[in-house]
N, C-alpha and C positions, 0 to 999 in steps of 0.2 A: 580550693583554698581551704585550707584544715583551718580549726578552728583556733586552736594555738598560734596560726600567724594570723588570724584575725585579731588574736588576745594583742601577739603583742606585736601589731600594727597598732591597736588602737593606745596600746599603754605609751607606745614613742612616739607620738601624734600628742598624746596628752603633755608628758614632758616636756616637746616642745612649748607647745603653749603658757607652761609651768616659767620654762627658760624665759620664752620671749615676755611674757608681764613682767618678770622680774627684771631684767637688762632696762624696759620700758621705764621702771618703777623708781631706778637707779640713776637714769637718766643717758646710762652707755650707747642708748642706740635712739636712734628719731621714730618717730610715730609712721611716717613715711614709709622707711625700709624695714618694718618689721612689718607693716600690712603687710608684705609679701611671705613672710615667715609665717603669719596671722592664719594667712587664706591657704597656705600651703601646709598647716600644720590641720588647720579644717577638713581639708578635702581627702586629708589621710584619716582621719577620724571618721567622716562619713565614710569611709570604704572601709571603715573596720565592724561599723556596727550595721551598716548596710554592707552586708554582704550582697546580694545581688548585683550593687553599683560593677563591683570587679569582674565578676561574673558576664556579666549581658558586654561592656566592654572587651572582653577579651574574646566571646562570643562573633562580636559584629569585625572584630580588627582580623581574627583568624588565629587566636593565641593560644595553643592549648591548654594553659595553664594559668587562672585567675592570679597566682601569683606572680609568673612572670608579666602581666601584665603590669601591675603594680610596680615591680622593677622595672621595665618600661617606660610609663606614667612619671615618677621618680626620675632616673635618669634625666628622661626630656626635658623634665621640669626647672632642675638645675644647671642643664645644660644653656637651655634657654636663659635663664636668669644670671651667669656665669658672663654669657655675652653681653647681655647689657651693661653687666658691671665691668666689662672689659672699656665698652664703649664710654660710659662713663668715666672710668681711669685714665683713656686716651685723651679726652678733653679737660680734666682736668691738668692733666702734664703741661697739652699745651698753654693754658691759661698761667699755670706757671712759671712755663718758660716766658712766657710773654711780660710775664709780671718781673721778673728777673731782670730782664733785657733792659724793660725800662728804667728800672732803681740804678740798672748799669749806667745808661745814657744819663739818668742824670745827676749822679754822682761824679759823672766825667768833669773835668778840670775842662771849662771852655778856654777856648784860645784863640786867638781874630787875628789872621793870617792874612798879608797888602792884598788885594786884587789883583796890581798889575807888578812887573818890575820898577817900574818910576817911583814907584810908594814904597816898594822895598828898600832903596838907596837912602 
C-alpha cells in the first residue's frame, strides 16, 4: 500500500468524520446511525496511519495487495450495513401499512346489519 493511498485513505476517513459532526450538529441525522459512520470512518483512519493494520490483514486473509484489502474491508462493510438498513426499511413498511389499515377501519362509516331475516322485514 503506497503511501499516497495511505494519505488519501486517511484524508477521506477524516472528511468523513468532518461530514458526520456536522449533520450531528445540525441535527439531520441521530446519534444512533452515525455511530456507525463514527466507527467506520475510525477504522479507516486507523488503517491509514497504521499502516501495518492493512498489511498483516491482508497477509493472514491471502490478499496480495494491502489495498485490495481495504477495498474489501469497505465493500463488506457497507454491504453488511446496506442489509440492515434494508431490514429496517422492511419493518418499517409494514408498520405502516399497518398504521394505514387501521386509520382505514376506523374511518369506515359503521353500519348494523339485522342478524336474521325476521329483523330484516
Amino acid at each position: 500500500m503506497s503511501l499516497l493511498f495511505s494519505a488519501t485513505l486517511l484524508i477521506g476517513a477524516l472528511l468523513t468524520f468532518w461530514l458526520i459532526i456536522r449533520k450531528i450538529r445540525k441535527a439531520e441525522v441521530t446519534i444512533a446511525d452515525s455511530t456507525f459512520w463514527f466507527l467506520f470512518a475510525l477504522s479507516l483512519v486507523l488503517m491509514g496511519v497504521f499502516r501495518q493494520i492493512p498489511f498483516f490483514f491482508a497477509e493472514v486473509f491471502g490478499i496480495e495487495s494491502p489495498a485490495n484489502f481495504v477495498f474489501v474491508y469497505v465493500i463488506a462493510v457497507l454491504v453488511i450495513r446496506e442489509f440492515y438498513t434494508a431490514v429496517e426499511v422492511s419493518q418499517l413498511r409494514a408498520k405502516v401499512r399497518n398504521l394505514v389499515q387501521n386509520e382505514a377501519l376506523a374511518k369506515a362509516p359503521v353500519r348494523i346489519e339485522p342478524i336474521n331475516e325476521k329483523e330484516a322485514r
